[in-house]
BALOBA-1460 file (C-alpha; in Angstrom, 3 decimals):
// residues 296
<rec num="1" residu="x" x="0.000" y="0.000" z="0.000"/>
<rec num="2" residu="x" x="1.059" y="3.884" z="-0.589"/>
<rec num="3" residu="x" x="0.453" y="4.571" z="2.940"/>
<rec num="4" residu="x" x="2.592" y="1.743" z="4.561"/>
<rec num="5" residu="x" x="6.226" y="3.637" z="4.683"/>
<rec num="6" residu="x" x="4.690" y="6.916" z="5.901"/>
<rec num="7" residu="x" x="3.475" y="4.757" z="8.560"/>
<rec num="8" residu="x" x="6.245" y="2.812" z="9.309"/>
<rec num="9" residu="x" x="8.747" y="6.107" z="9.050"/>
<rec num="10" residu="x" x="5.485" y="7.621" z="11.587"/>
<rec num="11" residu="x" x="5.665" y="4.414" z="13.495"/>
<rec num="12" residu="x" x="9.357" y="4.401" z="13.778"/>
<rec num="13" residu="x" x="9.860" y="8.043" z="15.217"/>
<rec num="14" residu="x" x="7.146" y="7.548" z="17.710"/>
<rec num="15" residu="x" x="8.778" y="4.686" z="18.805"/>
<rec num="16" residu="x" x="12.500" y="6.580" z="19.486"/>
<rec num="17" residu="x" x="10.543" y="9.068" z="21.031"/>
<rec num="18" residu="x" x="9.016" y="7.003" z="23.572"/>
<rec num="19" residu="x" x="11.916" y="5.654" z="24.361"/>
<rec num="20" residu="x" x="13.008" y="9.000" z="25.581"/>
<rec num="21" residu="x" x="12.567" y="9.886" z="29.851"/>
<rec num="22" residu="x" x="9.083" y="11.444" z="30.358"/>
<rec num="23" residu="x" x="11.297" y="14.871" z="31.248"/>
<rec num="24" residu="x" x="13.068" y="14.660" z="28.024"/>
<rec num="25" residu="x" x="10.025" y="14.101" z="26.207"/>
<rec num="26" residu="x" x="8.625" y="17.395" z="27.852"/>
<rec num="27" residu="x" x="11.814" y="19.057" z="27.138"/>
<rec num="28" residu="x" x="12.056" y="18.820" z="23.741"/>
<rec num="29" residu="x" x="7.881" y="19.928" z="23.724"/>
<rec num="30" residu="x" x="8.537" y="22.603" z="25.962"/>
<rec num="31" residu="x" x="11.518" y="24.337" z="25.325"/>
<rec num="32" residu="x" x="10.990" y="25.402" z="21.424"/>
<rec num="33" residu="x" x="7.397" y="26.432" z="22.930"/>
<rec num="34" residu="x" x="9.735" y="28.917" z="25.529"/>
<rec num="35" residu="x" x="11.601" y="30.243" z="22.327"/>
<rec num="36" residu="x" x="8.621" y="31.055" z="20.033"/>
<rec num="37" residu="x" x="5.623" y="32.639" z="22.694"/>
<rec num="38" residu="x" x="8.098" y="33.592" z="25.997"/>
<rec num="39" residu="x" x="7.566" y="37.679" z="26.904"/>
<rec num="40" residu="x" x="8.757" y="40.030" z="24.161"/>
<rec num="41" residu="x" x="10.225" y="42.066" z="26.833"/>
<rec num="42" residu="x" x="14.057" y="41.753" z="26.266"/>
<rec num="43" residu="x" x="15.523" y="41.029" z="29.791"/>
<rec num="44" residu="x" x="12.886" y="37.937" z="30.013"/>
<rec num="45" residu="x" x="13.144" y="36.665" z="25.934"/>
<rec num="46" residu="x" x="17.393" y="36.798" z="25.915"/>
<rec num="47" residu="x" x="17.889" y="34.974" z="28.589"/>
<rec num="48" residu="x" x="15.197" y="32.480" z="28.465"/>
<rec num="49" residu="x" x="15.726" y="32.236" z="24.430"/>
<rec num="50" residu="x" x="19.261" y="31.349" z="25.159"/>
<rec num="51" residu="x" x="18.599" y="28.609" z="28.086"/>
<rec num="52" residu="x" x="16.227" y="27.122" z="25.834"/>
<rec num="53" residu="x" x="18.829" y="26.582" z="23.295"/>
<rec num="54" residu="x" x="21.317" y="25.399" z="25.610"/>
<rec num="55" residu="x" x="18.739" y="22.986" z="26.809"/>
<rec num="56" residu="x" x="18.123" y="21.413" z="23.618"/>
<rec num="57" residu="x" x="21.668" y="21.123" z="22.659"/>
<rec num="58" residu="x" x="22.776" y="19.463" z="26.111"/>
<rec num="59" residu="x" x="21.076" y="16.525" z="27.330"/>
<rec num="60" residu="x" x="22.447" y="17.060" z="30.678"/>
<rec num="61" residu="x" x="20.461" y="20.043" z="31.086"/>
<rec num="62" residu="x" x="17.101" y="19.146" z="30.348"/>
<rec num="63" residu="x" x="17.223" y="16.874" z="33.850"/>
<rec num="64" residu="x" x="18.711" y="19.666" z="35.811"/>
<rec num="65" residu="x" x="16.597" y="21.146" z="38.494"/>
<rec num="66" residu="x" x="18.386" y="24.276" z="38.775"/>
<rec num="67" residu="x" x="17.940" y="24.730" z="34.739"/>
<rec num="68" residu="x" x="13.805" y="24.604" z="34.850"/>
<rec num="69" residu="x" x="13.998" y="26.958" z="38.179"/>
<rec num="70" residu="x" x="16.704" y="29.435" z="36.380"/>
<rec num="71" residu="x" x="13.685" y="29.367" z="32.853"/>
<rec num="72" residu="x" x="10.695" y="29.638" z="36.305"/>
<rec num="73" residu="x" x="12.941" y="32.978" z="37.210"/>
<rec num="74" residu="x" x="12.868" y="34.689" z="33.814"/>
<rec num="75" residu="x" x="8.873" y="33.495" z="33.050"/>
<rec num="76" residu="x" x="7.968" y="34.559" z="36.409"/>
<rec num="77" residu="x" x="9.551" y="37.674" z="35.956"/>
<rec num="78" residu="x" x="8.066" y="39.151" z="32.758"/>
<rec num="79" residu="x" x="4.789" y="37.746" z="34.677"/>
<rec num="80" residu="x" x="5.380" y="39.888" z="37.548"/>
<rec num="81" residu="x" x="6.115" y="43.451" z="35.738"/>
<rec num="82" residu="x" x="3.383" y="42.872" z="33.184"/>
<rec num="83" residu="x" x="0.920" y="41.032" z="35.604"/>
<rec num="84" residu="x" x="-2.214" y="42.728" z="33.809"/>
<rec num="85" residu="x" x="-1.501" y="42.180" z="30.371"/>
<rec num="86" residu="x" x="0.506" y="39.184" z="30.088"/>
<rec num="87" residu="x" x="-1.353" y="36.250" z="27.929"/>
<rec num="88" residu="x" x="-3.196" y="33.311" z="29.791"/>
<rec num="89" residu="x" x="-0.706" y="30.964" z="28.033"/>
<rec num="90" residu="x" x="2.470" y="32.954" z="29.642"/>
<rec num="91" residu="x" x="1.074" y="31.982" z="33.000"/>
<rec num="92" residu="x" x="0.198" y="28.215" z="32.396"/>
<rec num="93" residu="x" x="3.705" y="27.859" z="30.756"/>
<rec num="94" residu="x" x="5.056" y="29.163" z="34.001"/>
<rec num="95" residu="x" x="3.442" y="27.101" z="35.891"/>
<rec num="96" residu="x" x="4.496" y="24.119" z="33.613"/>
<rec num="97" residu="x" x="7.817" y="24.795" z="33.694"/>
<rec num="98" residu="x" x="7.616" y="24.757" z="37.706"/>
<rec num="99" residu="x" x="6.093" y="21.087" z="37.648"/>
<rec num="100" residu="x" x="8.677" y="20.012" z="35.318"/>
<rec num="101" residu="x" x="11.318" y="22.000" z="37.951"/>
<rec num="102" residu="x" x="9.885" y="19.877" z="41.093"/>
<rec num="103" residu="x" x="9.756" y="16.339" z="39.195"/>
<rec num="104" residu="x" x="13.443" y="16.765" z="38.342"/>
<rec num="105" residu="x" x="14.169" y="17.283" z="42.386"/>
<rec num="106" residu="x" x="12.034" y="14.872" z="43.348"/>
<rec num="107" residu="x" x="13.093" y="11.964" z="40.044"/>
<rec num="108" residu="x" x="9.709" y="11.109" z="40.131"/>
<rec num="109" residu="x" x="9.084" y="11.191" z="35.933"/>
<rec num="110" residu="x" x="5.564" y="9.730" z="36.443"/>
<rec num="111" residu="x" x="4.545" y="12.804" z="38.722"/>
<rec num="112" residu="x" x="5.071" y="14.743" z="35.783"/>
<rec num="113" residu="x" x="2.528" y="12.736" z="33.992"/>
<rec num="114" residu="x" x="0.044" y="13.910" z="37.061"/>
<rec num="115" residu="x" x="0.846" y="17.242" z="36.873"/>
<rec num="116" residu="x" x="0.225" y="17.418" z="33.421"/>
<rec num="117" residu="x" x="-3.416" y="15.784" z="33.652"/>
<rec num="118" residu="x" x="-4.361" y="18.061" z="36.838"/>
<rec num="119" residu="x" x="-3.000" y="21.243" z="34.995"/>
<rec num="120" residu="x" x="-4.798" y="20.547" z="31.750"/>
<rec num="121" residu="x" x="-7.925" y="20.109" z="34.283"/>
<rec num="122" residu="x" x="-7.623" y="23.341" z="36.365"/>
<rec num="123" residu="x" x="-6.530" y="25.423" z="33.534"/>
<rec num="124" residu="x" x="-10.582" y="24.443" z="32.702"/>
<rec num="125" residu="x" x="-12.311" y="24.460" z="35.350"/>
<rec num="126" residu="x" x="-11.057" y="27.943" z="36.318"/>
<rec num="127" residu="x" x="-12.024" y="29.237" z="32.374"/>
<rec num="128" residu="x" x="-15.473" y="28.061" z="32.633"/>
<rec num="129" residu="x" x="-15.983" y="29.490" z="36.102"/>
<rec num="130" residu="x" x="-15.250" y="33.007" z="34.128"/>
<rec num="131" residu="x" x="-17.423" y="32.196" z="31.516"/>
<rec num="132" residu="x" x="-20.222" y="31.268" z="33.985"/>
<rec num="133" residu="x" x="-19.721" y="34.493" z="36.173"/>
<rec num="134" residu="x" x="-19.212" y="36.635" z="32.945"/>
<rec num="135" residu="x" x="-22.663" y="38.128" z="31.861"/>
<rec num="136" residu="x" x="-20.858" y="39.452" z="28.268"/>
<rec num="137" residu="x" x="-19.770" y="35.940" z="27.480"/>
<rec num="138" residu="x" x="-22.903" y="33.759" z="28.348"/>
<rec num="139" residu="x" x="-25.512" y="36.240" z="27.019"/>
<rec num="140" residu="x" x="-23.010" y="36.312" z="23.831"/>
<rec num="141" residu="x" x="-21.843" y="39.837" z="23.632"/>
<rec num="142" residu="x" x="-18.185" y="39.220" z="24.085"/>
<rec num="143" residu="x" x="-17.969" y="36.798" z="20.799"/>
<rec num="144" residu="x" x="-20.406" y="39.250" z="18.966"/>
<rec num="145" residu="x" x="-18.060" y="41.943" z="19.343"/>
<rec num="146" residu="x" x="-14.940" y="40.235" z="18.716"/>
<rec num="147" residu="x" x="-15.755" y="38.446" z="15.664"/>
<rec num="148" residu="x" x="-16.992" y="41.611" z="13.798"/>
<rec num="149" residu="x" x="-14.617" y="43.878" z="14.917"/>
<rec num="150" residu="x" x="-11.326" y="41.669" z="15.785"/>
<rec num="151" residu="x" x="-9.837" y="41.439" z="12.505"/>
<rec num="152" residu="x" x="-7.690" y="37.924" z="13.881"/>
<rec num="153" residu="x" x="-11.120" y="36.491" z="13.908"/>
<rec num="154" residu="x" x="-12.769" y="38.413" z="11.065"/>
<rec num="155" residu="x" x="-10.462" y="37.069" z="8.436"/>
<rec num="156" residu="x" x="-11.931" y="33.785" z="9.334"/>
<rec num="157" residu="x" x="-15.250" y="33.964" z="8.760"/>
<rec num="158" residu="x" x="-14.929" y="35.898" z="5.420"/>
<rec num="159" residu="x" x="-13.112" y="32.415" z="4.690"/>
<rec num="160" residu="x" x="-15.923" y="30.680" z="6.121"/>
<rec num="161" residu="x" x="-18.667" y="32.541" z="5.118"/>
<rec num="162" residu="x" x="-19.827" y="33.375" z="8.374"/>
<rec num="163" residu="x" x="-19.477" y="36.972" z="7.463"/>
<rec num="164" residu="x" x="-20.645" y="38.789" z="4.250"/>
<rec num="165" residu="x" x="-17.295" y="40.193" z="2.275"/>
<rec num="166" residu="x" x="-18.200" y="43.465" z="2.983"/>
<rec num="167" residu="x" x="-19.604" y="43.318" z="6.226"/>
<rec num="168" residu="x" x="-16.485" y="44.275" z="8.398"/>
<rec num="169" residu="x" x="-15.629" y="47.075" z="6.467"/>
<rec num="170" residu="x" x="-19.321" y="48.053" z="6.890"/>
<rec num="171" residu="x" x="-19.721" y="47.325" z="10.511"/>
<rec num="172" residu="x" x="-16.177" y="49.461" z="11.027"/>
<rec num="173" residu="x" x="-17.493" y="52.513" z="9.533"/>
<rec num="174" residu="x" x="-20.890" y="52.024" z="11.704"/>
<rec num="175" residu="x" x="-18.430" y="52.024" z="14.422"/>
<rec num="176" residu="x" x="-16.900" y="54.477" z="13.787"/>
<rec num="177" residu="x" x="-19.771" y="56.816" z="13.034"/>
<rec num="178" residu="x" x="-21.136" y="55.748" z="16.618"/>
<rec num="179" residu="x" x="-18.492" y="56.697" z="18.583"/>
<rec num="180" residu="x" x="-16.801" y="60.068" z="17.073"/>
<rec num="181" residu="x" x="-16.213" y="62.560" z="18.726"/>
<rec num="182" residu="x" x="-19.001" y="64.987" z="17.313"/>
<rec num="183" residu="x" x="-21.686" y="61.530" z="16.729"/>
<rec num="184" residu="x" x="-25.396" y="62.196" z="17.647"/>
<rec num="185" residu="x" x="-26.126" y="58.884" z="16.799"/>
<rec num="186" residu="x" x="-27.050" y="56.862" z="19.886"/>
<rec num="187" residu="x" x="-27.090" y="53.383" z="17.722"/>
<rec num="188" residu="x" x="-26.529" y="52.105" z="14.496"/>
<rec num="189" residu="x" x="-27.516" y="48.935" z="12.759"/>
<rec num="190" residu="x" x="-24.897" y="46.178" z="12.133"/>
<rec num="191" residu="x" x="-24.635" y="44.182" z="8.607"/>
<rec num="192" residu="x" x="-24.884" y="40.478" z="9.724"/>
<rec num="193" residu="x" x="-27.477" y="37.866" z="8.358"/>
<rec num="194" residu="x" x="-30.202" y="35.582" z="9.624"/>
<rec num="195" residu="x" x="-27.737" y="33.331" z="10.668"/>
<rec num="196" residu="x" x="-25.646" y="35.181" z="12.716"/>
<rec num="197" residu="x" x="-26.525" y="35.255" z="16.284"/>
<rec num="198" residu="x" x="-27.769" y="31.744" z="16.595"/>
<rec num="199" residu="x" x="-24.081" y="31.014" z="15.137"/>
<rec num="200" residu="x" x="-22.594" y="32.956" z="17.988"/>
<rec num="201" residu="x" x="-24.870" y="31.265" z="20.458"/>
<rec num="202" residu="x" x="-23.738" y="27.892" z="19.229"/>
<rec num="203" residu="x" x="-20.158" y="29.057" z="19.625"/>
<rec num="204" residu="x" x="-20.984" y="29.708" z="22.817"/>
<rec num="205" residu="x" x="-22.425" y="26.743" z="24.337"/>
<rec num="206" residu="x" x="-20.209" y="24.770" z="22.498"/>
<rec num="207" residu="x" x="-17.513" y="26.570" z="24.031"/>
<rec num="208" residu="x" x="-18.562" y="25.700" z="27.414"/>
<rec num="209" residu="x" x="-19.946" y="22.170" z="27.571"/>
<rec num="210" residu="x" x="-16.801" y="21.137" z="25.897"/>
<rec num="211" residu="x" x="-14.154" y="22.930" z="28.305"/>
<rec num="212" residu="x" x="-16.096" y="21.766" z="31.251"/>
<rec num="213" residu="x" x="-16.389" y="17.998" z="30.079"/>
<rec num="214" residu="x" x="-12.405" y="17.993" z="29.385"/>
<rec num="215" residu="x" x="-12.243" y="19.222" z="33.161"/>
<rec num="216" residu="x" x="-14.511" y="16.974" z="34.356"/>
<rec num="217" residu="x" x="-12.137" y="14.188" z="32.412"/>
<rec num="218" residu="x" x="-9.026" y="15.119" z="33.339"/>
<rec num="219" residu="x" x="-9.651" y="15.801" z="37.354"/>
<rec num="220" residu="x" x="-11.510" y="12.377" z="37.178"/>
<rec num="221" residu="x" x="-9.553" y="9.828" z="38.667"/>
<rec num="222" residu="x" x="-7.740" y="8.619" z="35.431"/>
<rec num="223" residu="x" x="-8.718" y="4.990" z="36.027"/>
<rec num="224" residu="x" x="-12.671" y="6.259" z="35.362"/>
<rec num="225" residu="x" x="-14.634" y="5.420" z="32.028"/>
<rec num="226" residu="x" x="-15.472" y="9.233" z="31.659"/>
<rec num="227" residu="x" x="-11.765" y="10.200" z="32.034"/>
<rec num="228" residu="x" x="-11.140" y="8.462" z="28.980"/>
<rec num="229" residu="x" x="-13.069" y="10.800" z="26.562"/>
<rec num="230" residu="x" x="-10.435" y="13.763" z="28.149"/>
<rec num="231" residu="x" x="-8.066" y="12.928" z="25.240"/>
<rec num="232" residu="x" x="-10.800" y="12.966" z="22.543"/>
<rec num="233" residu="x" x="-12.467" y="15.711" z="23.841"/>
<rec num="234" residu="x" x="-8.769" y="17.752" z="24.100"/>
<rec num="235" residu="x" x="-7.951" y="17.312" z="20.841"/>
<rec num="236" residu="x" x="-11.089" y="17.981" z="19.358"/>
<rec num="237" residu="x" x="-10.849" y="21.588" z="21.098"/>
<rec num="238" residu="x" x="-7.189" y="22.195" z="20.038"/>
<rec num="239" residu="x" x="-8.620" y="21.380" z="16.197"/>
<rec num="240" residu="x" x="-11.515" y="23.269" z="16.066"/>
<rec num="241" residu="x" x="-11.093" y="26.356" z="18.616"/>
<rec num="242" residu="x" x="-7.854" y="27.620" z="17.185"/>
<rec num="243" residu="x" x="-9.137" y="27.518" z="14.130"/>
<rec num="244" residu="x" x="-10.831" y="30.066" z="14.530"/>
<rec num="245" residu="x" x="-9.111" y="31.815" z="17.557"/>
<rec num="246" residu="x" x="-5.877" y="32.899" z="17.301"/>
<rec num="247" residu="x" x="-4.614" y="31.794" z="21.028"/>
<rec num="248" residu="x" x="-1.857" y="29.321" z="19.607"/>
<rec num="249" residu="x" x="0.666" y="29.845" z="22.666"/>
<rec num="250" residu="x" x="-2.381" y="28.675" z="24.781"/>
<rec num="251" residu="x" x="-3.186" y="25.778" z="22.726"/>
<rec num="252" residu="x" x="0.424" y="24.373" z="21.740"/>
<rec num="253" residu="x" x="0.983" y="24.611" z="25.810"/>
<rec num="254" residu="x" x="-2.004" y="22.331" z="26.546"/>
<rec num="255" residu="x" x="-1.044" y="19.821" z="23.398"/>
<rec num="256" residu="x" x="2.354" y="19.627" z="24.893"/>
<rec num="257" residu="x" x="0.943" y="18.861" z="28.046"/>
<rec num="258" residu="x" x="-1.805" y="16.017" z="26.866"/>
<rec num="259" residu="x" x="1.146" y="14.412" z="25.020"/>
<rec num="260" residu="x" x="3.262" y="14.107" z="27.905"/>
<rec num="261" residu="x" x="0.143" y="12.816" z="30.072"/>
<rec num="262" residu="x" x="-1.216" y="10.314" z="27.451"/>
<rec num="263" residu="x" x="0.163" y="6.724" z="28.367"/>
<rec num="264" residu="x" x="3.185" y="5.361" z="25.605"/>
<rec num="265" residu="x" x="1.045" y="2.265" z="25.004"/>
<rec num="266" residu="x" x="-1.580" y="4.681" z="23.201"/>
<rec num="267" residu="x" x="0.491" y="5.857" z="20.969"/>
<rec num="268" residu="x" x="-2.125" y="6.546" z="18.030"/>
<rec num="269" residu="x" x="-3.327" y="9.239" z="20.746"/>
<rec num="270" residu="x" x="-0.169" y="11.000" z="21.222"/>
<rec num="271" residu="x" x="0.440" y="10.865" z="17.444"/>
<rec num="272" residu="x" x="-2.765" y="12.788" z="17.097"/>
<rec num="273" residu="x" x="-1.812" y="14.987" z="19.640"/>
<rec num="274" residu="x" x="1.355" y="15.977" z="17.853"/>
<rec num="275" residu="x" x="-0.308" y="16.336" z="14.467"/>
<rec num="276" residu="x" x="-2.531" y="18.912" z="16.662"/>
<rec num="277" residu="x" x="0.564" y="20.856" z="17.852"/>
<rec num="278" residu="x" x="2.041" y="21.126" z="14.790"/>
<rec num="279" residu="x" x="-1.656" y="21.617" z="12.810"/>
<rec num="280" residu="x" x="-1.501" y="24.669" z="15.027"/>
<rec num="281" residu="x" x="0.898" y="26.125" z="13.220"/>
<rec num="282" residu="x" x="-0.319" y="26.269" z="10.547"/>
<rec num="283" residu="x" x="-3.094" y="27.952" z="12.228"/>
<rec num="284" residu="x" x="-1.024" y="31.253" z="12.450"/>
<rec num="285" residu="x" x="-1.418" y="31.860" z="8.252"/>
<rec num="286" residu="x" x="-2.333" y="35.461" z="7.831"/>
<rec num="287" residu="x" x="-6.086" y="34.588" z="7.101"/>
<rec num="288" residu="x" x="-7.218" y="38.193" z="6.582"/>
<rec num="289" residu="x" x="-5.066" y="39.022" z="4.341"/>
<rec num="290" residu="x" x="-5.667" y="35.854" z="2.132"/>
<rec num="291" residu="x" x="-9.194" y="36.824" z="2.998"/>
<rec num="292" residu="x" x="-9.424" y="39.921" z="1.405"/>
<rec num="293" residu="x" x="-7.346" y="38.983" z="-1.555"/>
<rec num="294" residu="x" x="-9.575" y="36.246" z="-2.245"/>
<rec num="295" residu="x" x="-13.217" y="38.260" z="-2.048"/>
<rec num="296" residu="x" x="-10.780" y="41.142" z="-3.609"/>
């Protein structure tokens, strides 16, 4: 068959990747992560930029305590001067590289396993507890807004068709005309279709009820029937929300950490987790510009 060398070549580098330590496994998943979405600020991306580097050229490092704590410095750093806007993703790496900082003191690879499962859990629980006590999000406001005026999201659904061609640039001048300076307008309709807010409703809901059943899987015991759905339910988020938002950072953190979690013996799972991370990727394409050379 045409498909059975890609397989076997597949097959083959899952297979000398398995045999790696869990915390060289996470290494090699974390580190490049560090390089590409660590804070732009320059005394946190140098230094951490350069460990990262040094801990993918030197396998001694990668098991050195003092190594993760050194990168747990630098993240925690650019956290702590830019507390307010710093990404979600720039914490939960943080806190990643800490677990991977205590497992090498305590040589305990499989706890890393745990810590991977429980973060992956709390990391949703916690964002569906804002999106329950978050009027603008439930009611639907916050993803009406954003996808007609965000143009990381807009791009999208002129690709999609979710959104007329000339909507946006309608619905920017409407804007625009509402909140001027010298406006005595005091609203102004918004080109949409019939569609459109059922659409955002679905996103919605769809939203939720699948971030709280991958919590509900992953702080299961992972022994439980209903824990077994967390990797199926994970990787059907990482495919289908970044597709259309543009948190990549955020979702190659939590692929890294379901790979590293998944057992070795399922390793069809952890293949399709790393066809996620690196589908994600591909996920950064400037879509509005192809966009609006395509409805041009």
């Amino acid at each position: 068959p045409i498909l059975a060398k890609p397989i076997r070549v597949v097959r083959s580098l899952m297979a000398a990747f398995d045999r790696l330590g869990t915390i060289e496994q996470a290494a090699f998943l974390t580190l490049p992560l560090l390089m590409l979405y660590v804070e732009e600020r320059w005394y946190v991306k140098i230094p951490v930029v350069v460990l990262s580097l040094a801990g993918l050229l030197f396998s001694p490092l990668r098991k050195n305590a003092f190594f993760w704590f050194a990168l747990v410095c630098f993240t925690t750093s650019g956290l702590y001067y830019n507390w307010a806007t710093a990404d979600n993703h720039k914490y939960l790496i943080t806190y990643w590289c800490l677990a991977i900082f205590f497992v090498c003191l305590s040589a305990s690879e499989n706890a890393l396993k745990t810590s991977a499962r429980y973060l992956i859990g709390l990391a949703f629980f916690f964002a569906v507890i804002w999106k329950f006590i978050t009027p603008d999000f439930i009611n639907g406001d916050f993803f009406e807004y954003t996808f007609l005026f965000d143009e990381r999201f807009s791009g999208k659904l002129k690709l999609f068709g979710a959104l007329a061609p000339d909507a946006v640039d309608f619905n920017l001048l409407a804007r625009d005309a509402l909140t001027a300076y010298d406006s005595r307008l005091y609203e102004v309709d918004l080109l949409t279709n019939q569609q459109w807010s059922v659409w955002v409703k679905g996103v919605v809901w769809w939203t939720v009820a699948l971030e709280g059943l991958i919590a509900l899987c992953f702080l299961l015991p992972s022994r439980s029937r209903l824990a077994r759905l967390g990797d199926v339910c994970l990787i059907l988020f990482l495919l289908s929300t970044y597709l259309i938002a543009p948190v990549i950072g955020f979702g190659s953190i939590i692929a890294t950490m379901g790979i590293i979690q998944c057992n070795v013996s399922r390793w069809k799972t952890r293949l399709a987790y790393i066809l996620a991370l690196l589908l994600l990727q591909l996920y950064r394409l400037p879509w509005t510009s192809i966009a609006d050379s395509m409805f041009q």
